[in-house]
Structure formats: structure tokens, C-alpha cells
C-alpha positions in Angstrom: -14.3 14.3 -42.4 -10.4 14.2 -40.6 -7.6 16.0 -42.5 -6.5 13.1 -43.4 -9.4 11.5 -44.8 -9.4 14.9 -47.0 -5.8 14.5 -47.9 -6.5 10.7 -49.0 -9.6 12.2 -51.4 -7.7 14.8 -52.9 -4.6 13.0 -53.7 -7.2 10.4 -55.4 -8.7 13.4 -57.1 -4.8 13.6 -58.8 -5.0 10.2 -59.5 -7.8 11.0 -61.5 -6.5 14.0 -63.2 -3.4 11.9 -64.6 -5.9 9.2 -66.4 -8.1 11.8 -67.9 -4.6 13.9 -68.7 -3.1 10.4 -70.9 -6.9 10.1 -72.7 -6.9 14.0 -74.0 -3.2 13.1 -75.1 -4.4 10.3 -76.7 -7.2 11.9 -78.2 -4.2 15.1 -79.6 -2.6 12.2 -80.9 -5.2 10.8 -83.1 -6.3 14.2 -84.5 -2.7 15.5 -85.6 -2.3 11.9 -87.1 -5.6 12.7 -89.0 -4.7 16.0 -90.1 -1.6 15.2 -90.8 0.7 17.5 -89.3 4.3 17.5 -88.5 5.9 15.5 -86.5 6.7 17.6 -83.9 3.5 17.7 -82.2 2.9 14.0 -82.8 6.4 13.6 -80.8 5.5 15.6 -78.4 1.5 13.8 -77.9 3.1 10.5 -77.5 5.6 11.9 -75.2 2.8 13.6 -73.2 0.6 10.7 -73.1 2.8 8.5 -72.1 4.0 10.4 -69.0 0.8 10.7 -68.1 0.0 6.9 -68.1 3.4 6.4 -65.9 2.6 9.2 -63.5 -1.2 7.2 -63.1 0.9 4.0 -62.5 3.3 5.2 -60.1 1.5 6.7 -57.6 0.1 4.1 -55.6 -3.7 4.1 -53.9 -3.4 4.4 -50.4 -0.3 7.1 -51.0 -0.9 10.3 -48.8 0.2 13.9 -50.5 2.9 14.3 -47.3 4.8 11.1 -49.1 4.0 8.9 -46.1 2.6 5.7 -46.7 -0.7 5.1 -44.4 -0.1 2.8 -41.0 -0.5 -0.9 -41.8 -3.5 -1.8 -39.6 -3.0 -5.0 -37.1 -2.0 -7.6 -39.7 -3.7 -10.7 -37.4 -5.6 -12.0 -34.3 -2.2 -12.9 -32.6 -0.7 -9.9 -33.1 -3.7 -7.7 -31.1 -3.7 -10.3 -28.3 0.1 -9.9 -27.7 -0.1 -6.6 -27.3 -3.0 -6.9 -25.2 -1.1 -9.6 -22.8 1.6 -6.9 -22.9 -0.6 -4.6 -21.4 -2.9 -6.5 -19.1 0.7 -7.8 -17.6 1.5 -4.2 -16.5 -1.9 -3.9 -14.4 -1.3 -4.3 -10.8 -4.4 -6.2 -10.2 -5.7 -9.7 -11.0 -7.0 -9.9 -14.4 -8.7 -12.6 -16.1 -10.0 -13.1 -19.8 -11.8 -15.7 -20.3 -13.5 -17.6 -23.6 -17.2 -18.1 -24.5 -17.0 -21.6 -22.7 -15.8 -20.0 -19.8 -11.9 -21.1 -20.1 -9.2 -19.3 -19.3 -7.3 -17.7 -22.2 -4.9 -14.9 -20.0 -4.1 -14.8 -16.2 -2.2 -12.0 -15.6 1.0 -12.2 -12.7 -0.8 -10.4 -10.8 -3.1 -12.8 -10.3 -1.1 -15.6 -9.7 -1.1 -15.6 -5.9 -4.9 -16.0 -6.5 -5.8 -18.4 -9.1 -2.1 -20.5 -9.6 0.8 -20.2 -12.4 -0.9 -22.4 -15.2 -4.2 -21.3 -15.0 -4.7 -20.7 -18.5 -6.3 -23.3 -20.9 -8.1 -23.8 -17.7 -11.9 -23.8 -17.2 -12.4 -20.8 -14.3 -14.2 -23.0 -11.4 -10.9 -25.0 -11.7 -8.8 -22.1 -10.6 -11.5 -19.9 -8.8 -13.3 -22.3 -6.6 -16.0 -19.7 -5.5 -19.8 -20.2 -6.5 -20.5 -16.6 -5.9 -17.9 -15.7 -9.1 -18.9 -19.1 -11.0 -22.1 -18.0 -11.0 -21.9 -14.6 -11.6 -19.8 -15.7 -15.1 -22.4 -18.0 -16.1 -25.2 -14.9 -16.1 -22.5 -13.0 -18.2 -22.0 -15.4 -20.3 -25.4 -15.9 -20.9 -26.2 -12.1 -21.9 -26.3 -10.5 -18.9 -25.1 -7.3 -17.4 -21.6 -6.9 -15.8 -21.9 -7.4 -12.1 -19.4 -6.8 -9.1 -19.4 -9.8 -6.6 -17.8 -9.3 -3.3 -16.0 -12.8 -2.2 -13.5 -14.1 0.9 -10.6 -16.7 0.4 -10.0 -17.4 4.0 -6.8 -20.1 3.3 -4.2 -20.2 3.8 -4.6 -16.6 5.1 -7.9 -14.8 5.2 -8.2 -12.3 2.4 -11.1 -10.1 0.8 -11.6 -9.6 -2.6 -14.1 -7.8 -5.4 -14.3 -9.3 -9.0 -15.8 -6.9 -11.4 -17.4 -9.1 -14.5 -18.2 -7.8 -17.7 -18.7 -9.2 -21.6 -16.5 -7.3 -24.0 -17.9 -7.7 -28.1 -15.1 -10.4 -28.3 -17.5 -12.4 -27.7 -14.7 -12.8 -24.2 -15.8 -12.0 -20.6 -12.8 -10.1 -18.3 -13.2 -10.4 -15.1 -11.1 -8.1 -12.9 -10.5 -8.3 -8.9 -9.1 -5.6 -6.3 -7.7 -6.5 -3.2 -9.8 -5.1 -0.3 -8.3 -7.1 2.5 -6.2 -4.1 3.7 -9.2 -1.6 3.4 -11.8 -3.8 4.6 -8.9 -4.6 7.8 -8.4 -0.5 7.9 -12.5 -0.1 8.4 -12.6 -2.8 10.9 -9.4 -1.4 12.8 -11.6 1.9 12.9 -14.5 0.6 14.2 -12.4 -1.1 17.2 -10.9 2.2 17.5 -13.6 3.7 18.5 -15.4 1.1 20.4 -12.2 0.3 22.3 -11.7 4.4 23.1 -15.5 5.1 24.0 -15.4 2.2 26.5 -12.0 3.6 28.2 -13.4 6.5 28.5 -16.9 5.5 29.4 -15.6 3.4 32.9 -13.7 6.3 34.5 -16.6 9.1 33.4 -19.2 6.4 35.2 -16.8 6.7 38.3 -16.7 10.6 38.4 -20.2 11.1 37.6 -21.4 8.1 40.7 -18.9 9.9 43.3 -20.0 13.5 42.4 -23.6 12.4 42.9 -22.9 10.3 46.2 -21.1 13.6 47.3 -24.1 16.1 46.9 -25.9 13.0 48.7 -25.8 10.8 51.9 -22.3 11.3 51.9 -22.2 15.5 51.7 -21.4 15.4 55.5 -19.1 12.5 55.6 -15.5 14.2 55.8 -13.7 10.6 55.6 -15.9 9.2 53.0 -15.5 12.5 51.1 -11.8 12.2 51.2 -11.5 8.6 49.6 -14.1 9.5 47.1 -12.1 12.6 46.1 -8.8 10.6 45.6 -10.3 7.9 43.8 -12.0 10.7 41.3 -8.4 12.1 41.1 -7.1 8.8 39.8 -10.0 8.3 37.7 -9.5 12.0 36.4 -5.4 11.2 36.0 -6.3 7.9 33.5 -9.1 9.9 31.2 -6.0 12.4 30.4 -3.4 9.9 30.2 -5.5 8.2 27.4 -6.5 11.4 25.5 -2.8 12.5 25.8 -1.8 9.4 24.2 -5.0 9.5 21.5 -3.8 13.0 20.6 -0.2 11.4 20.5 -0.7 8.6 18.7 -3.0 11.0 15.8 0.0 13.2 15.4 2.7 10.4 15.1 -0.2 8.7 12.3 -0.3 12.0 10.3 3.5 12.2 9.9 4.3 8.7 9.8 4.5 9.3 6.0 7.7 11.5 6.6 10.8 10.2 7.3 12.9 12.3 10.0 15.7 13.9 9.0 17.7 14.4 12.3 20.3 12.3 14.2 20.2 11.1 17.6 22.7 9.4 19.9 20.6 6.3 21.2 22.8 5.5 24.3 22.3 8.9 25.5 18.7 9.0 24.7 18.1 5.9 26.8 19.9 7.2 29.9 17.9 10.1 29.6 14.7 8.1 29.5 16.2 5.7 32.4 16.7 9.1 34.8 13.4 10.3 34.0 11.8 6.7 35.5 14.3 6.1 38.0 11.8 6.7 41.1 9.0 5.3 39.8 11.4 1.8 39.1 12.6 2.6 42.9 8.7 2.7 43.9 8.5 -1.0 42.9 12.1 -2.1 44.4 13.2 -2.5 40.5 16.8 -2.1 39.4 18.0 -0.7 36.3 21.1 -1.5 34.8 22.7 -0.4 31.3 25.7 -1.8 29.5 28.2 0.6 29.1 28.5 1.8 25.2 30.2 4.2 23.3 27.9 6.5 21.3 25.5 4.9 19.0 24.0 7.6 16.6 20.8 6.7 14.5 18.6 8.4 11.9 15.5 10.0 14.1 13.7 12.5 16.3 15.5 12.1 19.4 11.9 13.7 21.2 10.2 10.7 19.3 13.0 8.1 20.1 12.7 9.1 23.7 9.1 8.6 23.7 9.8 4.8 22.3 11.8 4.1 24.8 10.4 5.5 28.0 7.4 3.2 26.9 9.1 0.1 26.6 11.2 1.2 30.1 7.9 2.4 31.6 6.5 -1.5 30.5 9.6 -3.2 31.7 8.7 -2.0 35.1 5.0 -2.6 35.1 5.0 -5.7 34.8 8.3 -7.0 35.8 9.2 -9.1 39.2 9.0 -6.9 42.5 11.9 -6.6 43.5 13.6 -7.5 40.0 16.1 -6.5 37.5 15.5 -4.4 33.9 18.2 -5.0 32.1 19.4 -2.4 29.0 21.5 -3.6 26.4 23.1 -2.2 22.9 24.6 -3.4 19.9 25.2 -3.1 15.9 23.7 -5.3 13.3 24.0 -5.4 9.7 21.5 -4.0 7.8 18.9 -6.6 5.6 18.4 -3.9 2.8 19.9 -1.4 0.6 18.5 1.8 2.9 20.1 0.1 6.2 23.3 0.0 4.2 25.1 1.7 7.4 23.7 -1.0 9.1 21.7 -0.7 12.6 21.8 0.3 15.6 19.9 -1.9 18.4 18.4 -1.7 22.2 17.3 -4.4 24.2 15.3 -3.7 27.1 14.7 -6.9 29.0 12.5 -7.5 32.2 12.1 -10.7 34.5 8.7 -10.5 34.7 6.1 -13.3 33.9 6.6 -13.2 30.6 3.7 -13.1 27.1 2.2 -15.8 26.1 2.9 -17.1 22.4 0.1 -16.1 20.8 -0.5 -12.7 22.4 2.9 -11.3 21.2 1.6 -10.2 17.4 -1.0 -8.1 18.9 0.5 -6.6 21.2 1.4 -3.5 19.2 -2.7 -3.0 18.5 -4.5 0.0 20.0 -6.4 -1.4 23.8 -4.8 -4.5 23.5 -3.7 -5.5 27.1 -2.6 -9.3 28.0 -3.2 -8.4 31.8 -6.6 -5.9 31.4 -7.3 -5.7 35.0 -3.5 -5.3 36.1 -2.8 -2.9 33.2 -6.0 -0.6 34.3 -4.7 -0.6 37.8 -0.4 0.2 36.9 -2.3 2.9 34.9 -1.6 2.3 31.5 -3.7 3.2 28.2 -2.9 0.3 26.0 -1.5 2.5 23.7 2.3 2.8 24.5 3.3 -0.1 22.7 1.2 0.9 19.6 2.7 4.3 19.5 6.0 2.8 19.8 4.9 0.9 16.8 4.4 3.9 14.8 6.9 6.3 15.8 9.9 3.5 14.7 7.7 2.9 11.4 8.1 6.8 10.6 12.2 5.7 11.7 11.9 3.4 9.2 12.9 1.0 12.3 11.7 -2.6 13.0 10.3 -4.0 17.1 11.2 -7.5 17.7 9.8 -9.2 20.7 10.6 -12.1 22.5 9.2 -13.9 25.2 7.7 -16.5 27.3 5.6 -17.5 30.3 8.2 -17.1 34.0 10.9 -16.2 31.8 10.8 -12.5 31.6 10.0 -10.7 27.8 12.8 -8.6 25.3 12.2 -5.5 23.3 14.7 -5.1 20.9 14.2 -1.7 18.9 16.3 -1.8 15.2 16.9 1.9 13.8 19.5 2.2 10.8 22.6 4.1 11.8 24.2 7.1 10.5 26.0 6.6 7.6 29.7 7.3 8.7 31.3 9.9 6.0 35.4 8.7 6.0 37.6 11.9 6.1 39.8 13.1 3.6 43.4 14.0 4.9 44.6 16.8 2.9 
């Protein structure tokens, strides 16, 4: 028994006590009036009795000995279900409730992108045109265990989704659904990984291992032979640690992308720096490299990291612009689109002549292996990784890539980092 089921018994116990106190003064009552005594103790009988009976009638039934009155339980049906719409609207997930017939009676917000904005008084395969949840809420309704159906909704953009189905003692069936496109894309951009880096490193081993065994050969004796076979292993040798120096990269930059730096950098300075550090090999390939003058543009960042971004996109400027061309460097201010860019942002444009992206190659380009040119890319060395650490780093920046391009008209990279806020002085 809870204390206060104990409180509730013993103040009834007083209850009691009062009643049985008014009879005994009742009963004092009658036997001075037969024995005829004096008035006194009559008064005081009727006095007696009577306080009793008003003590009795005061104290009300469901009064607790604190002097709290007990919590009124849920007076009605409507008042329970708005509270429970209150709370089902504060889940971040789709919820449904539906009735015995299967119609909707709550669609939470959340679950408007999904099933529409008037989907209640709504029979569920109008709103949820998917037989492997329609039929999974007819064996429910029917008695059956809650189940948990995987499904797909693959307009107008593909998406994943789980719907966990389950009869509550209503008699109402709620049926709730994650989200697993961004998981299920996670898994799958894993599984690429992997492929994608075995099979980099898988061509270039085959190479090393084919020469080494040629060399202990036919070809032990052969002093030319042996000479190109040892270059080519060199170059094979030069790409297997490119790519693990950009894996190991490209891991650390993913385990601190969480982290926003805390430094300051001045871009225009950053970028001549990266521009002297590829000056010959833009000289190799007759390519000139010009930068607009600028005055010093400082940005939040890791200038080591910043430099990294944009040695890539100088390094790709020159791999696959015109022999003999032009890269041209440009920088500027924009206002910011939020309250965090609220110093505005500080831009770079690094624009080549080359042949340009096609349309629908420029959203993947920022994806681990993902070349537009694989043989070309393979031979100028690269990973296919630069452009996907670039991604990164400026998401730790809290920075934004724009890319523009198209075919014989050359491709822009336009990095966006928000700017120091300037701090006006005080004169004293």
C-alpha cells in the first residue's frame, strides 16, 4: 500500500471516529434526560453531539490529512488526446495513429513531408501508397504482432524509410517511421570507399609485383629494359603513397570536421603562398598564373588546412587546363546568407581555360574516386581525392565550394569562408 493510499484510510478511519463520537453523545443525551439531571450536562451532550455531526459533515471523502485535495483525474477522452497530440508533435519522427478502420486520427509535422498536410480523417493507403505498410496494418489490425517494414519512396527524391507498427489497448494502431536515407547512403558511401581504395591500390601493386618478377627473369640481364622497368615501378611506387597520404589525410580532416577552428588566416597571402609552391610544376605545362591584386582578406580557419584547399584546387586548375593556358586567381567579399556569416565572407576564385565539366558530373565531383577524365587523371597523377578533402576541410570552416562550368569554356572554383569579424576601436 503507497503512503498515500495509507493517509487516504486513516483520515477515513477519523471520519469514522466523528459518527461513532455524535451516537455516544447521543446516547449521554438520552440517559441524563432519563435520569434527570441538571441541565448542565444535557447542555453540554447536545453541544457535544452536535459538533460532532458538523465535524462528520465537513470533512469531505476524498480529503487527504496534509489539507490537499486529491488530483482530479483526466476529466474526458478529449482532454487525454490533446495532450497526447501535444506530445506526439514534439517527436522528431513521423508518427501516425490510426483508428480500428484503419483511418487516420493524428499525423504529426513531422510527417508531413511524407504523408501530406491533411492527412488526417484520411484512410492510410490514401496518404501512404505502399502495399508493404498497407499490408503490414491490415495483420495488425487483425490481432497480430507489431512488425517493422523496411520501405523506399523513390519520388520526387529517393528516400529510405522504416515504419515500426504496433496495436496499443486503444483499440488504435501507431505506426512510427525513422528516416534511414542518410544511414543507408553512409553504409553505401563505405562500401564504395573501400571498393574504390582496394582497386587504386590493387593496379599499381599488380605493376610492382609483374616488374619485380620480369626483373629476377628474362630480363635480369637486360640493363635497358631494367632501367625502364625501374622508373615505371618508381612512378607506380610515387601514386600508392600519394593516395595513402591523402587516405590518411582525408581520415584526419573527417575526425575533426566536428570542430570548428579557432584561428585566423589571411586568404590572399595563403594563396600566394600555395601559387609559389606550384609555380614550376604550372611552368612544366607552359601555364600562367596570374592573381588580382588585393589587400588583405582575413577569414576564420587553419591557415595549414586553408593552404591545403587551395593548392588542390591550383594543383587541378593546372591539370587539366589548356597547354599553354592561363589560371586565373581572383578575390572578393560577399555578404553573408546567415546569422554566423554576419561579418560576411571572404571569396577566391580560381579559374582555368581548360575543357570544362560536363553538367551533370559537377555534383559529384567532390565524392571520394570520382574522376571525369579516369585515364587522364591516373596519368597527371592524381588520387581523386583532392577535391573531396577540399570538401571537408571548408565544411570544418564552416565554408561553402561553388562550382561552375561547362564543356570548351574552362571551370570556376569559388571557395566562401566567413570573415573575421572586424572589432571597431574605441578612441579614448
Amino acid at each position: 500500500m503507497s503512503i498515500s493510499e495509507t493517509g487516504r484510510t486513516s483520515w477515513g478511519g477519523w471520519r469514522k471516529s466523528y459518527l461513532v463520537f455524535f451516537l455516544l453523545a447521543v446516547l449521554a443525551l438520552v440517559a441524563v434526560a432519563v435520569s434527570g439531571e441538571a441541565a448542565v450536562p444535557v447542555t453540554l451532550s447536545v453541544l457535544t453531539a452536535f459538533a460532532g455531526l458538523a465535524l462528520y459533515l465537513a470533512v469531505p471523502k476524498n480529503a487527504r490529512p496534509d489539507g490537499n485535495s486529491r488530483l482530479k483525474p483526466v476529466e474526458s477522452f478529449s482532454s487525454f488526446t490533446e495532450a497526447a497530440r501535444n506530445i506526439l508533435e514534439c517527436v522528431d519522427e513521423p508518427i501516425l495513429v490510426l483508428d480500428g478502420t484503419g483511418r487516420v486520427i493524428f499525423a504529426n509535422k513531422a510527417s508531413q513531408p511524407l504523408v501530406g498536410t491533411d492527412a488526417e480523417k484520411k484512410r492510410i493507403s490514401a496518404v501512404l501508397r505502399t502495399p508493404e505498410v498497407l499490408e503490414a496494418v491490415e495483420r495488425v489490425l487483425a490481432g497480430g504482432l507489431p512488425e517493422t517494414i523496411a520501405f523506399s519512396v523513390l519520388v520526387p527524391v529517393q528516400h529510405h524509410y522504416e515504419a515500426y507498427i504496433a496495436l496499443t489497448n486503444g483499440p488504435l494502431v501507431l505506426v512510427r517511421i525513422r528516416d534511414l536515407t542518410e544511414l543507408r547512403r553512409a553504409e553505401e558511401l563505405r562500401a564504395d570507399f573501400v571498393a574504390n581504395a582496394s582497386h587504386e591500390l590493387r593496379t599499381p601493386l599488380a605493376a610492382v609485383t609483374g616488374f619485380i618478377d620480369t626483373l629476377r627473369g628474362h630480363a635480369k640481364d637486360d640493363g635497358p629494359a631494367r632501367e625502364r622497368f625501374l622508373e615505371i615501378m618508381s612512378v607506380e611506387a610515387g601514386r600508392m603513397r600519394r593516395l595513402i597520404e591523402d587516405l590518411l589525410s582525408l581520415t584526419r580532416i573527417e575526425l575533426n570536421e566536428h570542430n570548428p577552428p579557432a584561428g585566423e588566416a589571411d586568404v590572399a597571402a595563403v594563396v600566394r603562398d600555395a601559387v609559389a609552391v606550384l609555380a614550376p610544376l604550372a611552368e612544366g605545362d607552359r601555364i600562367t598564373i596570374s592573381i588580382d591584386s588585393h589587400e588583405p582578406l582575413w577569414a576564420v580557419g587553419d591557415r595549414d588546412e586553408l593552404t591545403q584547399v587551395f593548392q588542390n584546387l591550383i594543383h587541378n586548375a593546372i591539370k587539366y587546363g589548356r597547354a599553354g593556358g592561363k589560371v586565373r586567381i581572383r578575390f572578393g567579399r560577399a555578404e553573408g546568407l546567415s546569422k554566423r556569416e554576419g561579418a560576411g565572407l571572404v571569396l577566391v576564385s580560381v579559374q582555368d581555360d581548360g575543357e570544362g565539366i560536363p553538367r551533370e558530373a559537377i555534383p559529384r565531383l567532390t565524392e571520394r574516386f570520382y574522376r571525369v577524365d579516369v585515364k587522364r587523371s591516373r596519368e597527371r597523377g592524381g588520387t581523386g581525392l583532392g577535391l573531396a578533402i577540399v570538401k571537408h576541410i571548408l565544411n570544418r570552416h564552416q565554408g561553402r565550394l561553388q562550382i561552375e562550368s561547362a564543356p570548351g569554356e574552362g571551370s570556376t572554383f569559388t571557395v566562401f569562408l566567413p570573415a573575421v569579424q572586424v572589432v571597431p576601436e574605441i578612441s579614448a
